[in-house]
C-alpha positions in Angstrom: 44.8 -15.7 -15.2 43.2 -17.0 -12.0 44.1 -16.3 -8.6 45.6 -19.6 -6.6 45.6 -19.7 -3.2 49.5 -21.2 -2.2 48.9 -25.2 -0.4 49.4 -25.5 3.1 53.2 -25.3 4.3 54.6 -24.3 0.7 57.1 -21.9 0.9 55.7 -19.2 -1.5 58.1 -17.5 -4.0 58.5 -13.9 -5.6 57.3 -15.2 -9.0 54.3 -16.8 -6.8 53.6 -13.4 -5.2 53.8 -11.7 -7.9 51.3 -13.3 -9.7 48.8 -13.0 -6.2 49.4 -9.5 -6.6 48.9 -9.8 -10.3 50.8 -6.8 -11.1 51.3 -6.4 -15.2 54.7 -5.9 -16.2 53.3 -3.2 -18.7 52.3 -0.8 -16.0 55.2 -1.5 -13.5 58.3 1.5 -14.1 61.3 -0.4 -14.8 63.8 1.6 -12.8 64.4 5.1 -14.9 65.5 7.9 -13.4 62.8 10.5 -13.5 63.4 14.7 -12.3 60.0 15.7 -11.3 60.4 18.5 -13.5 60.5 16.1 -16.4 57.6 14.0 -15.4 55.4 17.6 -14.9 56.3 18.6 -18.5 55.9 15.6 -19.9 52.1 15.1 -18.3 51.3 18.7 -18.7 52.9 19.0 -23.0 52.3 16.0 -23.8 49.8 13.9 -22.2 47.1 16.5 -21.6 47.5 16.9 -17.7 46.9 20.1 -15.9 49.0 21.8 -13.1 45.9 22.4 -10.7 47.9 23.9 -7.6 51.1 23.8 -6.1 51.2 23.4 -2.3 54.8 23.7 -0.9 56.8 21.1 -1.9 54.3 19.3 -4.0 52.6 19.9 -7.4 48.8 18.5 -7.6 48.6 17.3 -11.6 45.0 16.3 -13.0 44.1 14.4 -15.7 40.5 16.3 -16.4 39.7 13.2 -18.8 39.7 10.3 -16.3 39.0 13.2 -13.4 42.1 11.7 -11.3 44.7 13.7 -9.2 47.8 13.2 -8.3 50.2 14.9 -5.7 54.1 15.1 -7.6 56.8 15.6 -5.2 59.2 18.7 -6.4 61.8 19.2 -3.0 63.6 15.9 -4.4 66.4 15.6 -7.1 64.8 12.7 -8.7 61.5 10.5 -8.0 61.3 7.4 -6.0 60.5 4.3 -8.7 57.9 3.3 -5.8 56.0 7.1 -5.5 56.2 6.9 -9.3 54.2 3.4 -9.2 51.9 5.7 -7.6 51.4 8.6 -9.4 51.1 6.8 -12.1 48.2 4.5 -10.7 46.6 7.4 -9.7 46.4 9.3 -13.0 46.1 5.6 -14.5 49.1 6.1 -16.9 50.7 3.0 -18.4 54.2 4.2 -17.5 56.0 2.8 -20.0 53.8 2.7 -22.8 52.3 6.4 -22.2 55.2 7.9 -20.1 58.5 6.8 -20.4 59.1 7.3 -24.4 58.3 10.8 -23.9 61.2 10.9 -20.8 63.6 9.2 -23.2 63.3 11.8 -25.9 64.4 14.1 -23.4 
């Protein structure tokens, strides 16, 4: 899909934005609630990750693979849908092909 750049004076909408942004529905979370706890066993069990340090209130996780990092926060009851956009960017995850079924099995 090509990028469009909106005409002068049209009012652009979310579905326009979205596609400007091109963000893929397959890598976007769809609201989930996630316990850090949960997303550390999950990437560390199940996905290959390693726990590389913990630094107060945060877990670093690498993916030694792809040689990507990520900082998880652990003071929180559960983890922002936004910060998990990122982590999982950063340790380029498909969330909710790669992540989520392992979070639904519980």
């Amino acid at each position: 899909m090509s990028k469009t750049v909106p005409l002068v004076g049209h009012v652009v909408t979310q579905k326009e934005k979205q596609l400007l942004r091109q963000e893929s529905p397959e890598t976007k979370p769809k609201h989930i609630t996630v316990m850090p706890e949960d997303l550390v066993k999950v990437l560390v069990n199940q996905l290959g990750c390693r726990i590389k340090r913990q630094t107060g209130s945060h877990m670093i996780v690498e993916r030694p693979e792809k040689g990507k990092s990520s900082a998880i926060p652990i003071h929180c009851k559960e983890i922002a849908p936004k910060t998990l956009d990122i982590i999982m960017k950063q340790l380029e995850f498909r969330f909710n092909e790669e992540v989520r079924p392992y979070l639904e099995k519980g």
